[in-house]
C-alpha positions in Angstrom: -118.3 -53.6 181.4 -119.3 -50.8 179.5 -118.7 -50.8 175.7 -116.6 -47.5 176.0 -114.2 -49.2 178.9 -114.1 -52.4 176.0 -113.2 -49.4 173.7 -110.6 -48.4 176.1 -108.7 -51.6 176.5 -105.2 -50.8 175.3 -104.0 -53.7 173.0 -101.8 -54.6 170.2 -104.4 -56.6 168.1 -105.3 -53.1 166.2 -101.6 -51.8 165.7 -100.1 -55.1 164.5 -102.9 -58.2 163.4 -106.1 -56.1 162.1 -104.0 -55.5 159.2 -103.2 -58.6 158.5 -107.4 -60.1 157.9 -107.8 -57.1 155.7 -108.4 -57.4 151.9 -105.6 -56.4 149.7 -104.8 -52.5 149.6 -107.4 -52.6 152.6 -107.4 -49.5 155.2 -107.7 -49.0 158.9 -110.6 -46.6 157.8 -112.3 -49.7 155.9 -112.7 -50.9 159.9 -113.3 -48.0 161.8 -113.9 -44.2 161.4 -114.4 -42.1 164.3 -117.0 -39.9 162.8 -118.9 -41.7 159.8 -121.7 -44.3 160.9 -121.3 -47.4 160.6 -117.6 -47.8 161.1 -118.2 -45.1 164.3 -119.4 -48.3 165.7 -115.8 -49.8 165.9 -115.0 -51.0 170.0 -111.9 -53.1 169.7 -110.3 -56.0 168.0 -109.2 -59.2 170.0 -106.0 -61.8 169.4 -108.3 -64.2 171.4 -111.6 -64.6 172.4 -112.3 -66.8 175.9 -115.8 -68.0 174.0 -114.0 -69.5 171.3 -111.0 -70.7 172.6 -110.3 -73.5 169.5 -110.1 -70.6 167.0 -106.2 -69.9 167.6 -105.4 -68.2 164.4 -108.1 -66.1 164.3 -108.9 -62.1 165.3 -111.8 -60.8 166.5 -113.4 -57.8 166.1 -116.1 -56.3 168.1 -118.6 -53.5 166.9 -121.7 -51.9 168.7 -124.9 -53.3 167.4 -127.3 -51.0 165.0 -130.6 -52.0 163.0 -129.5 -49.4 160.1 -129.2 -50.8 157.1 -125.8 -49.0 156.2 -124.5 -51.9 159.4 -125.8 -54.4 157.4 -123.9 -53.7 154.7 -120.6 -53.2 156.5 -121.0 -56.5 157.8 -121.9 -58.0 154.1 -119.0 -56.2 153.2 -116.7 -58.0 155.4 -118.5 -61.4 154.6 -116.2 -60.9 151.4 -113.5 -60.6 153.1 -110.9 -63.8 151.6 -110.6 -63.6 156.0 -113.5 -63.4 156.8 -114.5 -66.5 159.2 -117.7 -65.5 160.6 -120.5 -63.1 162.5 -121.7 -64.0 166.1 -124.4 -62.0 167.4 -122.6 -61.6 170.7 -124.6 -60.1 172.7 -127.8 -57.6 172.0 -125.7 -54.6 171.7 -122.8 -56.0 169.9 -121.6 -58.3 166.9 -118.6 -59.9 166.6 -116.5 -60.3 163.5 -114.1 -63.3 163.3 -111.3 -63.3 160.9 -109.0 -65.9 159.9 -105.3 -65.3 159.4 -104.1 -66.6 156.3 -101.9 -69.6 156.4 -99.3 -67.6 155.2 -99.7 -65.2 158.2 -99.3 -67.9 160.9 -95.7 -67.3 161.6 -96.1 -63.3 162.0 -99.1 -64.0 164.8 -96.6 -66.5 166.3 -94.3 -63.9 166.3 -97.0 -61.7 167.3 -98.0 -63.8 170.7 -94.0 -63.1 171.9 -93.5 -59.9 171.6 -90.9 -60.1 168.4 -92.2 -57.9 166.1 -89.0 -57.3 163.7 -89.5 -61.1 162.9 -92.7 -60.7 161.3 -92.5 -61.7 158.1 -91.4 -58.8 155.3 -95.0 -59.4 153.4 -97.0 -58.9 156.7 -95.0 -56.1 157.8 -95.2 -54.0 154.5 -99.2 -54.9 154.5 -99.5 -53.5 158.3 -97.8 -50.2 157.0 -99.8 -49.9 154.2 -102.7 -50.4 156.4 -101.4 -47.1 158.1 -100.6 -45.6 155.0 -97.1 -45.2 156.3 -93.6 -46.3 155.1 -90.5 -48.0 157.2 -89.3 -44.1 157.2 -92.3 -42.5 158.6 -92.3 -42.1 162.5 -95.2 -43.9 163.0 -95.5 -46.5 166.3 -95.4 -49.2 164.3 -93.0 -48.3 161.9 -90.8 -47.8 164.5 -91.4 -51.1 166.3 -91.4 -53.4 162.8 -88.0 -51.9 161.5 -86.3 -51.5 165.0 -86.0 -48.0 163.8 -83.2 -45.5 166.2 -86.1 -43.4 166.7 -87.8 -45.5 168.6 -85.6 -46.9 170.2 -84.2 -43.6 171.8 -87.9 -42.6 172.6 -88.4 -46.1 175.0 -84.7 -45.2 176.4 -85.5 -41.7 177.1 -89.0 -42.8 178.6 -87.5 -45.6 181.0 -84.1 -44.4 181.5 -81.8 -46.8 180.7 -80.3 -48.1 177.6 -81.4 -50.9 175.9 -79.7 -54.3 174.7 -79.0 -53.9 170.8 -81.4 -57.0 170.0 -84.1 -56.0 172.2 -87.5 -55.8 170.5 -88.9 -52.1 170.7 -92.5 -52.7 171.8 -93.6 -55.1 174.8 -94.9 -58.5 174.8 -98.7 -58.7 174.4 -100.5 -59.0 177.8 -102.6 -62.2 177.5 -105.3 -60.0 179.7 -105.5 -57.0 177.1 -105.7 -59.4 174.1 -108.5 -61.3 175.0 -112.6 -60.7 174.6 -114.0 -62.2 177.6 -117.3 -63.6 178.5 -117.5 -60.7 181.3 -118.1 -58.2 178.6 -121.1 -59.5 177.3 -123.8 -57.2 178.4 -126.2 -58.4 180.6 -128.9 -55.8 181.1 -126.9 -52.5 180.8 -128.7 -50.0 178.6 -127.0 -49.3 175.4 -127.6 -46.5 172.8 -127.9 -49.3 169.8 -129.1 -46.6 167.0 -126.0 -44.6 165.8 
């Protein structure tokens, strides 16, 4: 699998649980940037990972592989993380960043692993917005989904035509498949651009 079809993978991991491993006041742009190297190098973040199947409470982020040493310092930069768990030198084009949820996160990725997002816990849902730099009355996605907001609601109800059950949650359940890094992504001998 290419790194661009990783990229692809439509997950919640990003939206709802990166925030959550990031340092206080801490940014989606502290992660990933689309045009400044090294944070251009951002492919996807992971709920699980199918190498590391004892790490349960723990996120996984995935970036392409570069000898600068700008990547070096992202990566020592994220070593200070209070989250921070570890680097694996996954494969030779990529590097893997584990994070650790914080014990007082636990519940939320719980929460997180069945689909009921308007549980999460007030702390963890104010720290994901702020992530965004968003409030509960922006429409934003997440907003949206966190706060149950009408908005939202009417938007899935327009979109599947048909009304919804007051107590429903307004996002789906996180597919297993879409949440988790598997072995078969590891290059093998595909040719990667690994400069930036």
């Amino acid at each position: 699998m290419s790194l661009d079809e990783i990229k692809n993978i439509k997950n919640k991991t990003v939206a709802y649980l990166l925030p959550l491993v990031a340092n206080k006041n801490g940014k989606l742009a502290d992660f990933k940037d689309s045009e400044h190297f090294p944070k251009c190098n951002f492919i996807n973040a992971f709920r699980h990972c199918e190498e590391f199947p004892e790490l349960e409470n723990h996120i996984f982020v995935i970036y392409k592989f570069s000898p600068h040493p700008q990547f070096e310092e992202l990566l020592n930069k994220f070593r200070r993380y209070a989250a921070f768990h570890s680097i694996v030198d996954n494969d030779k084009y990529t590097v893997m960043i584990v994070f650790e949820v914080s014990s007082a996160s636990k519940k939320t990725l719980q929460l997180f692993d069945i689909g009921a997002y308007s549980k999460f816990r007030a702390e963890d849902k104010k720290q994901i917005l702020d992530f965004y730099s968003v409030t509960s009355s922006d429409k934003f996605g997440p907003a949206g989904v966190l706060y149950k907001k009408e908005w939202r609601r009417l938007e899935i109800e327009n979109k599947i035509d048909m009304r919804l059950p007051e107590d429903a949650e307004l996002s789906s359940i996180p597919d297993p498949e879409q949440e988790t890094y598997y072995l078969k992504y590891k290059s093998a001998n595909e040719e990667e651009d690994i400069i930036s």
